[in-house]
C-alpha positions in Angstrom: 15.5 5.1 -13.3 15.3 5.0 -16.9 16.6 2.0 -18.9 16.6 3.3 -22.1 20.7 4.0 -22.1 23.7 2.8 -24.0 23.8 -1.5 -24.1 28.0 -1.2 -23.3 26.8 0.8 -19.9 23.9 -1.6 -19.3 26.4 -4.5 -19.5 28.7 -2.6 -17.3 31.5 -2.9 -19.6 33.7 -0.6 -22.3 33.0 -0.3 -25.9 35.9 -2.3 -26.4 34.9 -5.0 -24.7 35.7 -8.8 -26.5 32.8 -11.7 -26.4 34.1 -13.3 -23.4 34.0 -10.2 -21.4 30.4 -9.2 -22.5 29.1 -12.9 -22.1 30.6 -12.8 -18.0 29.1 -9.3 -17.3 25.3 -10.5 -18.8 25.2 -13.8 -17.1 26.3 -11.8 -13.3 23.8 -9.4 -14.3 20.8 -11.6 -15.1 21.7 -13.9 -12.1 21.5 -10.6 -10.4 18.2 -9.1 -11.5 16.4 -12.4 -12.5 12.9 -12.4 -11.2 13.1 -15.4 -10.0 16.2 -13.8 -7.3 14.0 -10.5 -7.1 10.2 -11.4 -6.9 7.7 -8.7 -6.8 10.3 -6.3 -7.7 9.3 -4.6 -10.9 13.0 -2.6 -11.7 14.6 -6.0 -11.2 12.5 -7.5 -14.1 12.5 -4.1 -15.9 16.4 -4.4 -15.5 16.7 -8.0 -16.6 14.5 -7.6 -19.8 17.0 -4.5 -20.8 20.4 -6.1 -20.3 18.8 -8.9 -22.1 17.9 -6.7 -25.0 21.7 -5.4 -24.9 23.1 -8.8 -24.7 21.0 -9.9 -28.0 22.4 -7.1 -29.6 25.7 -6.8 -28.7 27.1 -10.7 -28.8 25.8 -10.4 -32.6 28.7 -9.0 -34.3 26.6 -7.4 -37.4 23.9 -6.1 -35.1 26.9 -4.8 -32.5 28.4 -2.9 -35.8 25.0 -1.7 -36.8 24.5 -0.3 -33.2 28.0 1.2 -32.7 27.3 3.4 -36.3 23.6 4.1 -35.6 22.9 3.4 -32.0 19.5 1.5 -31.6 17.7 2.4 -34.7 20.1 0.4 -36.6 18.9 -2.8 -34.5 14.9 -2.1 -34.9 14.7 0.3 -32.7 15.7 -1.6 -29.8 13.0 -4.4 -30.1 13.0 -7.6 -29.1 14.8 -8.2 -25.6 14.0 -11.5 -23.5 10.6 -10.4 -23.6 10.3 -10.3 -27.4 11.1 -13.0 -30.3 14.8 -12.0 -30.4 16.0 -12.5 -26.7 19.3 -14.3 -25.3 20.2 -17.7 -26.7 18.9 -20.6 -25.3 22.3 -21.6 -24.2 23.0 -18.8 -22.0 19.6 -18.5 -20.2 19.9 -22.0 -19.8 23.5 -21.9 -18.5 22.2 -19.1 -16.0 19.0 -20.9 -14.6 21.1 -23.9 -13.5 23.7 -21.9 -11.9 19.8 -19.9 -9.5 17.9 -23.2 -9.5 20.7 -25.9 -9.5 20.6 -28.8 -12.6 17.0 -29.6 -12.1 15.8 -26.9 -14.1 18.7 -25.5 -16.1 20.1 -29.2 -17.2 23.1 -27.9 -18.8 25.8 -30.9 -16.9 22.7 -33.3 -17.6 24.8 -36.5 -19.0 23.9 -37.0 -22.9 23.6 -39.9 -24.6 21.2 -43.3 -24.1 20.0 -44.4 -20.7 21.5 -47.2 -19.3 19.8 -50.7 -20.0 17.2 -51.8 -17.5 17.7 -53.9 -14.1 16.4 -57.6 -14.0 14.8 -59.4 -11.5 15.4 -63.3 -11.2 13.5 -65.5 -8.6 15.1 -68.4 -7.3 14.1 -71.2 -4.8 16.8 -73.0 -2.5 17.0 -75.8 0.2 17.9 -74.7 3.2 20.6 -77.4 3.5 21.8 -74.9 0.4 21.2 -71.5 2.5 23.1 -73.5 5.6 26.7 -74.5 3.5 26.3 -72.0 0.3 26.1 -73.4 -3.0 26.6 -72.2 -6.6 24.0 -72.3 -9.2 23.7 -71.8 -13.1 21.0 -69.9 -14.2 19.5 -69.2 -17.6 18.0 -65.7 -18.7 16.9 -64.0 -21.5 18.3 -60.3 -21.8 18.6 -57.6 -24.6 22.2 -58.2 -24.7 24.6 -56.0 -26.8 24.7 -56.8 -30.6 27.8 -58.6 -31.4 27.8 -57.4 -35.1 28.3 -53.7 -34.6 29.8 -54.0 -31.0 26.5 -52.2 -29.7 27.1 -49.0 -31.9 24.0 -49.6 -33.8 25.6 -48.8 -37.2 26.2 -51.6 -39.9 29.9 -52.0 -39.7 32.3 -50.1 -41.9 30.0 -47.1 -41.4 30.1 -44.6 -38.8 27.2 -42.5 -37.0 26.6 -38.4 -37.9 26.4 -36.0 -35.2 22.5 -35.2 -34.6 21.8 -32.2 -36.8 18.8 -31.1 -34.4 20.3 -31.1 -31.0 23.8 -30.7 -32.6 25.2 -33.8 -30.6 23.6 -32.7 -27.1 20.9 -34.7 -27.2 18.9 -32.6 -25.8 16.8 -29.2 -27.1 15.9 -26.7 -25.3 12.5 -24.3 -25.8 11.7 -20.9 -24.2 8.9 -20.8 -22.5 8.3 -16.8 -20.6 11.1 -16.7 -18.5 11.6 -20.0 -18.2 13.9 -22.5 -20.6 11.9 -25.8 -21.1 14.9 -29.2 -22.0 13.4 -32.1 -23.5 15.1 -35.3 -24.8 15.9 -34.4 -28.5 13.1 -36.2 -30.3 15.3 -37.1 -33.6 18.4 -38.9 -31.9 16.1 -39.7 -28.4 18.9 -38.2 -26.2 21.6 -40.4 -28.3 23.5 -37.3 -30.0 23.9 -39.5 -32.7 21.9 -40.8 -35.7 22.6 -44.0 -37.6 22.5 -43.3 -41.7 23.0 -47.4 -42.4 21.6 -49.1 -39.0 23.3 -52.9 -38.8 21.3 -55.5 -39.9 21.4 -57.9 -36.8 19.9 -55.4 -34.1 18.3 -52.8 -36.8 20.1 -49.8 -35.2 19.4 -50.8 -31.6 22.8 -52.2 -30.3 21.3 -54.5 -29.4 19.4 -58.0 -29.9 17.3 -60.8 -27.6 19.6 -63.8 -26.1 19.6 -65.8 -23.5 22.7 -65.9 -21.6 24.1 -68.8 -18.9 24.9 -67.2 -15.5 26.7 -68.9 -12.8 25.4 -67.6 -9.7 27.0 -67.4 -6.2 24.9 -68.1 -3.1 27.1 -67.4 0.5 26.0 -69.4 3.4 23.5 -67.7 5.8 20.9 -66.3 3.4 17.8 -65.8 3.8 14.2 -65.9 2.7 13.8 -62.2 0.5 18.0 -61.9 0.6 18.9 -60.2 -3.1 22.2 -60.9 -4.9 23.2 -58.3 -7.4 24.8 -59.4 -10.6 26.6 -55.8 -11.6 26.0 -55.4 -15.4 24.1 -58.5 -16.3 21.0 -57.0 -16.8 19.8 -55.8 -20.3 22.1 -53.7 -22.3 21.5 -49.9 -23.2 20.6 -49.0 -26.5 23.7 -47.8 -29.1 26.4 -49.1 -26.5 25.2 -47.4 -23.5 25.9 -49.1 -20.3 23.9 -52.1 -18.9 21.6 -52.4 -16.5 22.1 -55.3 -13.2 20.3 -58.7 -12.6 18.5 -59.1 -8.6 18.7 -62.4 -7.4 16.0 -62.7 -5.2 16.0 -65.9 -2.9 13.1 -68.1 -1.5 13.5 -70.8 0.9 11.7 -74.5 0.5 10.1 -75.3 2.7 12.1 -78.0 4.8 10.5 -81.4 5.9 12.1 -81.1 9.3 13.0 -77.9 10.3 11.5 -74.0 10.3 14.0 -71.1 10.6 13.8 -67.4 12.1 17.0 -65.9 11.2 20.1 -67.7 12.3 17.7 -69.7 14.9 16.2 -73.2 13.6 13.4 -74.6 15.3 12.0 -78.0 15.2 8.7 -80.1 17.2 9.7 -83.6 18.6 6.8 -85.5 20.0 8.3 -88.1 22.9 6.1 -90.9 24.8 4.8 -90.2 28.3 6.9 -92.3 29.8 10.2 -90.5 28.9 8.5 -87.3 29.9 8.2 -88.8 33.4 11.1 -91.0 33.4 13.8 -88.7 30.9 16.4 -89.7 28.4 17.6 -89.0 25.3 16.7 -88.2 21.6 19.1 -87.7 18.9 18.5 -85.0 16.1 20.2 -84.4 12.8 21.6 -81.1 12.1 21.9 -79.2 9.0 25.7 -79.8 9.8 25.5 -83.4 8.9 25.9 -84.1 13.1 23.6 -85.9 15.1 22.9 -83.9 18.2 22.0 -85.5 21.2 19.2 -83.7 23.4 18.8 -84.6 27.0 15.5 -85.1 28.3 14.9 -84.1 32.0 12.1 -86.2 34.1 9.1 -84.5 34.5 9.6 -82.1 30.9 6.2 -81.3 30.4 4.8 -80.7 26.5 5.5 -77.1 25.1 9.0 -77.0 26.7 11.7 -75.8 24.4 15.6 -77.2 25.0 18.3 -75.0 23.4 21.4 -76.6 21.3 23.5 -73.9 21.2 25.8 -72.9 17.8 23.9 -75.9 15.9 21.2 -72.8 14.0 21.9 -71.6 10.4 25.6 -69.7 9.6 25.5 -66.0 9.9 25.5 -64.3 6.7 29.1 -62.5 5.8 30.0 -62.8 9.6 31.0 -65.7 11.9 29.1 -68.2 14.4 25.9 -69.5 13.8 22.5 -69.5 15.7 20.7 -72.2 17.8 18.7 -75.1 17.3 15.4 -75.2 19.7 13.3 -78.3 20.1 10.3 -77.7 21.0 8.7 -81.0 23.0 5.4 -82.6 22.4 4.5 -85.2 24.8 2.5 -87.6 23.4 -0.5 -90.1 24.6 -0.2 -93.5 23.3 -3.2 -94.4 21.7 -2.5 -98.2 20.9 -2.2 -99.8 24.1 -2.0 -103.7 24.7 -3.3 -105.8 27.1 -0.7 -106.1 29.8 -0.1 -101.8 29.1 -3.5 -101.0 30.2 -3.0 -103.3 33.2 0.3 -101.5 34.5 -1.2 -98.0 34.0 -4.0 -99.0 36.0 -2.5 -100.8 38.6 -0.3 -97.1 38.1 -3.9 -95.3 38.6 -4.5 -97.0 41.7 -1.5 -95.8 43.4 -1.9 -91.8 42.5 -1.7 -89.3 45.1 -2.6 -86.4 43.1 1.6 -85.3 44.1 2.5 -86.7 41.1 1.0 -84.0 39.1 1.6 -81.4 41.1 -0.5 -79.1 38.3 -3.4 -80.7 37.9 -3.9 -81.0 41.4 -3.6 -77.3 41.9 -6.2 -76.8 39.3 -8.9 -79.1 40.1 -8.2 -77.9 43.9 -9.0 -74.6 42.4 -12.1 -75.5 40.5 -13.6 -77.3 43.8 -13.1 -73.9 45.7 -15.2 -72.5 42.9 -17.6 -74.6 42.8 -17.6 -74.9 46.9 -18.5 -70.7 46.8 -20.9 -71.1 44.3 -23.3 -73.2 46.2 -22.8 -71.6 49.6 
């Protein structure tokens, strides 16, 4: 099919046809014959550079007039097209490549103006009494914080900021590249839309200026080692007012003198003489809860054996209850013995039957039957 025929039957449309109508017929006929929608197809693209070429002429209202009297020698002779120097605005193509490809490539609903200011980090160390109860802290930072001089604007007040003659406000430009319509950040107002004629003196045009700002900081009961706390909006300001950025809280535990943790579960070592081991009793231990909590020692524990406290562990975070405390229980050989000690355990000694330690019995019984097969 030949493509050299009238632009208003290319466009599928009448000769009478007003801007709004001819702009809706080219953008549902590239979408249609885009090569991008037809690959390989060489009408499609033969298609798409012609209504292209008709669209260029015709949304021009002195080259549409010179066309109408002369047809296309009045326009060149029907040069240009997409292909050529004088093809569909940027605008258009752009409009149309979002609506194939989506905002990724097209950027024509891309938000204008500065990015928002950057996110902060803050490290901070706590007791664990503080991670068990919650506590509030004051912290001191230093953040580009909006400039209180021009309210963030940028401009020296009294004056006012001029749309960005390059970009005309968008903040963005756009650059045709083949088929495809390259957008870049607009390198005279860097995405702002705006440029500052007389920039404030106190930030020099940025919005904003260096401070260091006093933050009271919140810290529920139950956190944890790595736990982050967000601080919405107290992070560094955007450039020319543009919204701020937020401050992370990230949390560290001391290490505690008495206790380790694992979650909501607190564990803690308590070394006991050998004589409550074999005899039982009792050992008090403090809790992060300001109680004393009394653990029962059964006769006979043997070292390594852990004893549960139930609900006396670290809070749960945002929710109810807490964990458990676990002592774990060490029994210990005296190593300072006096006289009259050393007497009773040996008069002790002399009364063994091996039942007493019904472990060691069974091992050294199996370490004779080893010792009985290797010598048979």
């Amino acid at each position: 099919m030949s493509l050299d025929i009238d632009y208003y039957e290319l466009l599928e449309v009448e000769r009478t046809a007003d801007e709004a109508a001819l702009k809706a017929s080219y953008r549902k006929l590239a979408m249609k014959y885009h090569p991008d929608k037809n690959p390989g197809c060489g009408d499609s693209e033969a298609r798409f550079k012609a209504i292209s070429e008709a669209y260029d002429c015709l949304k021009d209202p002195q080259k549409r007039a010179a066309y109408d009297r002369f047809g296309k020698a009045g326009v060149n002779g029907g040069a240009g097209g997409f292909g050529g120097g004088n093809g569909a605005d940027f605008g258009d193509i752009g409009d149309i490549f979002e609506s194939i490809f989506g905002s990724a490539f097209g950027g024509g609903r891309q938000q204008r103006g500065p990015a928002r200011g950057a996110d902060l980090r803050y490290d901070m160390e706590i007791r664990l009494e503080d991670a068990f109860t919650g506590v509030t802290r004051e912290i001191q930072v230093d953040v580009a914080a909006r400039c209180e001089t021009c309210d963030g604007s940028g401009a020296k007040p009294g004056t006012r900021t001029n749309r960005c003659s390059t970009c005309a406000g968008h903040g963005k430009v756009r650059a045709q590249q083949g088929f495809f319509v390259v957008e870049r950040t607009c390198p005279t107002c860097q995405g702002a839309g705006e440029v500052i004629a007389d920039p404030c003196n106190s930030c020099h045009g940025e919005g904003r200026v260096d401070r260091r700002k006093t933050l009271t900081v919140n810290i529920p009961a139950g956190v944890d080692e790595g736990t982050r706390i967000r601080l919405s909006g107290e992070g560094e300001s955007g450039a020319r007012g543009a919204a701020p950025g937020d401050l992370y809280i990230f949390l560290h535990m001391a290490r505690h003198k008495v206790f380790e943790r694992e979650g909501t579960t607190l564990f803690t070592r308590a070394p006991i003489s050998f004589t409550t081991a074999a005899l039982g009793g009792e050992i008090s231990i403090p809790g992060l809860d300001g109680k004393k909590h009394d653990i029962n020692i059964p006769a006979g524990i043997q070292s390594g054996k852990q004893l549960r406290q139930r609900g006396a562990g670290m809070p749960v975070l945002n929710g109810r209850g807490h964990g458990d405390l676990v002592i774990q229980i060490d029994v210990e050989t005296p190593t300072r013995l006096t006289a009259r000690q050393k007497e009773l355990l040996c008069e002790f000694r002399e009364t063994e039957t091996g039942e007493e330690c019904p472990a060691s019995q069974g091992f050294f019984g199996r370490i004779k039957e080893m010792w009985d097969d290797l010598t048979d």
